[in-house]
C-alpha positions in Angstrom: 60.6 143.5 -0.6 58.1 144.2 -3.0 59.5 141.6 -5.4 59.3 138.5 -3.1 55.4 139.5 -2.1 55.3 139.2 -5.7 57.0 135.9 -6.1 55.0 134.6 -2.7 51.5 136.2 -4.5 52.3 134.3 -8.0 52.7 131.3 -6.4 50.0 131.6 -4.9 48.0 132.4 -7.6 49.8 129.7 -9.8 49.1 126.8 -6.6 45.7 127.9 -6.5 45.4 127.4 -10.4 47.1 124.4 -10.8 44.7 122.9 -8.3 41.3 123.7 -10.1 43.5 122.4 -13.3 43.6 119.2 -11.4 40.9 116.5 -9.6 40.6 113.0 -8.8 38.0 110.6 -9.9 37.4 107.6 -7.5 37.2 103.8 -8.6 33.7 104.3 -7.2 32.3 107.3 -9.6 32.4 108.7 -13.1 33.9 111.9 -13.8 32.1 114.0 -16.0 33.8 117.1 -17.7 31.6 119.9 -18.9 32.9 122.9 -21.2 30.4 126.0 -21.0 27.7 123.8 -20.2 28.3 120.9 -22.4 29.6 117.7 -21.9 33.2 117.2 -22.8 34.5 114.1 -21.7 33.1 111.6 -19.4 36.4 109.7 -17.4 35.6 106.6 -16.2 39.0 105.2 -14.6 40.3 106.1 -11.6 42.9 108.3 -11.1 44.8 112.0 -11.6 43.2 113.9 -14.7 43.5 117.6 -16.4 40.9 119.8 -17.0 40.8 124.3 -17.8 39.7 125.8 -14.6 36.4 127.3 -14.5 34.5 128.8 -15.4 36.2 127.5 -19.0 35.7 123.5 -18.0 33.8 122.3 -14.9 33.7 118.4 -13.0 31.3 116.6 -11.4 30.4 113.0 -10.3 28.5 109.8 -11.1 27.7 107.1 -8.8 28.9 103.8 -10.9 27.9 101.6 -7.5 25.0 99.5 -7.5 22.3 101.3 -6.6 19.5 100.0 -4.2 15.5 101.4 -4.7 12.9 101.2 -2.5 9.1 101.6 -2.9 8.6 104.7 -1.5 4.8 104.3 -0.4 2.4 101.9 0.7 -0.4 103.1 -1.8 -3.0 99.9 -2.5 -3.1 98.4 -6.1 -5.9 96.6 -7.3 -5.7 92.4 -7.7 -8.0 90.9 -10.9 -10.5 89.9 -8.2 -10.8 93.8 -7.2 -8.8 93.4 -4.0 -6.8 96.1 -2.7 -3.5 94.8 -1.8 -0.5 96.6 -0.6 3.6 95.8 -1.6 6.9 96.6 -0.4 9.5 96.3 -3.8 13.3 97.2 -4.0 15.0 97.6 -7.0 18.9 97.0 -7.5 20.1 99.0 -10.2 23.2 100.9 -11.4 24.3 103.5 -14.4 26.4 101.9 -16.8 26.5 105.0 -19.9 26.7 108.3 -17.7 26.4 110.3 -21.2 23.2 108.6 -22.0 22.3 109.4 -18.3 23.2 113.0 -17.8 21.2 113.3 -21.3 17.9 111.7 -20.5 17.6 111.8 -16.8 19.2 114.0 -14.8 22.5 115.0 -13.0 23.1 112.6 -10.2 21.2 109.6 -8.9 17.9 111.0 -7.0 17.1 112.1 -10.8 17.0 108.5 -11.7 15.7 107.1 -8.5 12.3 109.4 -9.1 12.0 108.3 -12.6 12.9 104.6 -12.1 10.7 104.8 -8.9 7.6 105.8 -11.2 7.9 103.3 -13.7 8.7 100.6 -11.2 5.5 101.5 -9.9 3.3 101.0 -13.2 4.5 98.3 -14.3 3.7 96.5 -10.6 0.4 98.2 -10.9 0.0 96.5 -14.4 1.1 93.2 -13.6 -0.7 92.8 -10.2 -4.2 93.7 -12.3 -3.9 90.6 -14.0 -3.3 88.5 -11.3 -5.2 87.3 -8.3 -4.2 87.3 -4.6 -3.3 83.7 -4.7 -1.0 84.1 -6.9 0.5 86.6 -5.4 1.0 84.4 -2.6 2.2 81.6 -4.2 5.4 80.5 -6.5 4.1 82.5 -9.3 5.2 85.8 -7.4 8.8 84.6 -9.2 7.2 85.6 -12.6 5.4 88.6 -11.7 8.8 90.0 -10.3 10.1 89.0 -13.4 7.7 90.1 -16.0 7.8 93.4 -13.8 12.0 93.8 -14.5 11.4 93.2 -18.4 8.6 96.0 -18.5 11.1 97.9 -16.7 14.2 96.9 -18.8 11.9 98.0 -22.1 11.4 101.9 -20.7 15.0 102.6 -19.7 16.4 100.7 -22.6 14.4 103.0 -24.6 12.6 102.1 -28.4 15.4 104.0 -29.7 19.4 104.1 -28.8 19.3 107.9 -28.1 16.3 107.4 -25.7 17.7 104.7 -23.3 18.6 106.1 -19.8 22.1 104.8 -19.7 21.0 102.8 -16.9 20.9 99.0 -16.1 18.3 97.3 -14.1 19.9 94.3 -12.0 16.7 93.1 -9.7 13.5 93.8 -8.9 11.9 92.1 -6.1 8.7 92.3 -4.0 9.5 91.6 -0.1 5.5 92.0 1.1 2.1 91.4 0.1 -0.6 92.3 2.3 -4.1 93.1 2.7 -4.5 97.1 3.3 -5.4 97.8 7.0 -9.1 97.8 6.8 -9.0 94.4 4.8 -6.1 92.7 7.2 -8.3 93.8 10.6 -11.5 92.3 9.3 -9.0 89.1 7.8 -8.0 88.8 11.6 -11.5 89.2 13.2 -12.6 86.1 11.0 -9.5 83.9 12.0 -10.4 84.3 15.4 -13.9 83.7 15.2 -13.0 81.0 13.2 -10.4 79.6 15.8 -13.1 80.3 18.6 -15.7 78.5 17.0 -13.3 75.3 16.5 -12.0 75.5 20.2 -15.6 75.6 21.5 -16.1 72.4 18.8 -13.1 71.1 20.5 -14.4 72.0 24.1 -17.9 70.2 23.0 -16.7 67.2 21.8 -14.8 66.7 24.6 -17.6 67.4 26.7 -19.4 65.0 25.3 -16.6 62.1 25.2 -16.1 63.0 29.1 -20.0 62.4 29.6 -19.7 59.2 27.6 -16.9 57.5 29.4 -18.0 59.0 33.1 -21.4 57.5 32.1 -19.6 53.7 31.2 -17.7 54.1 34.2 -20.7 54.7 36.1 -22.4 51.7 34.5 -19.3 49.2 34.9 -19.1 50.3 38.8 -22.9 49.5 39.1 -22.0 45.9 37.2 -19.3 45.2 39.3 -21.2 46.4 42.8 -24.0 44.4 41.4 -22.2 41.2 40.4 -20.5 41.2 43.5 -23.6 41.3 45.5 -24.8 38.5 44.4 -21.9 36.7 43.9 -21.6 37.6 48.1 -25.7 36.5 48.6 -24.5 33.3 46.7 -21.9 32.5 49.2 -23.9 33.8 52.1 -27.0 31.5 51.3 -24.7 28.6 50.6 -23.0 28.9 54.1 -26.6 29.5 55.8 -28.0 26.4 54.4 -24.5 24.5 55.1 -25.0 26.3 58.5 -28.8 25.2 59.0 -28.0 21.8 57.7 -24.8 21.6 60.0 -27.3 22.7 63.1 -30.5 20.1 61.9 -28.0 17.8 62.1 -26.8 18.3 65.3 -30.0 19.4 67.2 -31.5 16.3 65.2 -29.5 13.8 67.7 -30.9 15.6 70.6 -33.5 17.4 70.6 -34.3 18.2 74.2 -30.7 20.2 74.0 -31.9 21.7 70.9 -34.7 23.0 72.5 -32.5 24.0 75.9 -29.8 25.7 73.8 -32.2 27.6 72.1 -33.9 28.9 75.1 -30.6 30.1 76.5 -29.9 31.8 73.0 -33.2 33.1 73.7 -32.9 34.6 77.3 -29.0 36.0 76.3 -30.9 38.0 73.3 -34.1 39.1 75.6 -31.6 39.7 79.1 -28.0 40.1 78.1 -28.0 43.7 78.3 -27.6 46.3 81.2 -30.7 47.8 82.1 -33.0 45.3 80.3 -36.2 45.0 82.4 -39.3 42.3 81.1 -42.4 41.8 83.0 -43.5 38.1 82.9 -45.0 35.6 85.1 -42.1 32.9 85.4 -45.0 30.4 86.7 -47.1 30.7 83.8 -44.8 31.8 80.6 -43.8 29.1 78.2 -40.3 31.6 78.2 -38.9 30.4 81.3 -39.6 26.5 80.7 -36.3 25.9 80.6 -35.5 27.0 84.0 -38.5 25.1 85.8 -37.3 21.8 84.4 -39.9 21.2 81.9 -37.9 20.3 79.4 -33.9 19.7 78.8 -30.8 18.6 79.9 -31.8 20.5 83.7 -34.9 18.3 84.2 -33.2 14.9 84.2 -31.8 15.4 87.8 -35.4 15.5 89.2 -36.4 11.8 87.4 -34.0 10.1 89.6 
């Protein structure tokens, strides 16, 4: 009995030694072998390897991915016409020499992200001092971003071989450029006072152009009302004279009737209405001459 717990406890022992003897290294990483604290062997393929267990030979890992960094902060820099401006950058880089790396950086990846991050940052802050906000703005932003990944590529490349960073910068790019707050809110209060003052242009001139055609309207309808007018007094006065000339004529062949018809015209205007009352002396008024026979087409009876 006590001979298998033996066995069962070796085997144990010799599973459990075998599998610190033995680790994986995925396509996506390095594998980095220390012995005692010192780099041993840096694996980068894939696959099954061999190492001493510890505390004789330790692993650990290596992002070889392309990495992505962004600007951490929001922290105004300084145009050439003393403007503070703020920037949003990201960074695509990766770790191509994990030796290098481990050497010079750090251990893993948030060692080079702060470093990289801080000389990112300088070398924006360098190149954005020699330029102004226009240009920031416009198609030379191409070749700040790139004079900003050559600064870059000169620090982790290092003067010398044994000072590079084992690291590769793909990209750098900047994705905003903007006023800081206090700058943008005042930028914003001018636009609209600016777009207020050309709307109320707008509103004036309009005003005025409404004025100016309600004032020709006005004119041309006082034209027209006027030209017809007298075009209608022209007509009126010709038929009154054709009318006056139509009725000399006429009354002209008999005047007696004139004279008759135009006392009856008379006496329908003075008596034709209801209620119409005139005090006269028929005997003596010239107004009813007509009816005592004094003149007219009623007064020729009596001759015969």
């Amino acid at each position: 009995m006590n001979r298998i717990g033996f066995m069962v406890t070796s085997a144990l022992v010799a599973l459990a030694l075998l599998s610190s003897m033995l680790f994986v290294v995925d396509q996506r990483q390095f594998g980095v072998v220390y012995a005692l604290g010192q780099i041993k062997e840096v694996i980068t393929e894939p696959g099954l390897n061999f190492k001493l267990p510890p505390p004789f030979q330790n692993v650990s890992y290596i992002d070889k991915r392309l990495l992505t960094l962004d600007s951490p902060d929001t922290e105004p820099v300084l145009t050439l016409e003393k403007q503070r401006v703020v920037i949003d950058w990201f960074v695509r880089w990766r770790i191509t020499d994990p030796l290098q790396y481990i050497r010079n950086v750090g251990l893993d990846e948030a060692a080079g992200a702060n470093q990289l991050n801080r000389v990112v940052k300088n070398a924006f802050q360098e190149e954005i001092n020699r330029r102004t906000v226009n240009e920031l703005l416009s198609s030379k932003r191409e070749q700040l971003m790139a004079d900003v990944k050559s600064e870059v590529l000169g620090v982790v490349k290092g003067s010398e071989p044994t000072k590079a960073w084992g690291i590769d910068v793909i990209d750098v790019r900047v994705t905003r450029v903007d006023y800081v707050d206090a700058i943008t809110e005042s930028v914003y209060r001018r636009m609209e006072a600016e777009r207020k003052r050309v709307a109320n242009e707008l509103r004036s001139t309009g005003g005025a152009e409404g004025e100016k055609i309600r004032a020709d309207a006005d004119r041309q309808r006082e034209v027209t009302v006027a030209n017809a007018y007298r075009d209608a007094q022209k007509v009126k006065g010709d038929g009154d004279a054709q009318a006056a000339a139509l009725y000399g004529e006429a009354f002209g062949r008999d005047p007696q009737f004139a004279q008759f018809y135009r006392s009856l015209e008379a006496y329908r205007a003075s008596l034709g209405r209801k209620g119409d009352v005139m005090v006269v002396d028929p005997s003596s008024s010239e107004f009813f001459k007509a009816f005592r026979g004094g003149t007219g087409p009623a007064a020729a009876p009596a001759k015969k």
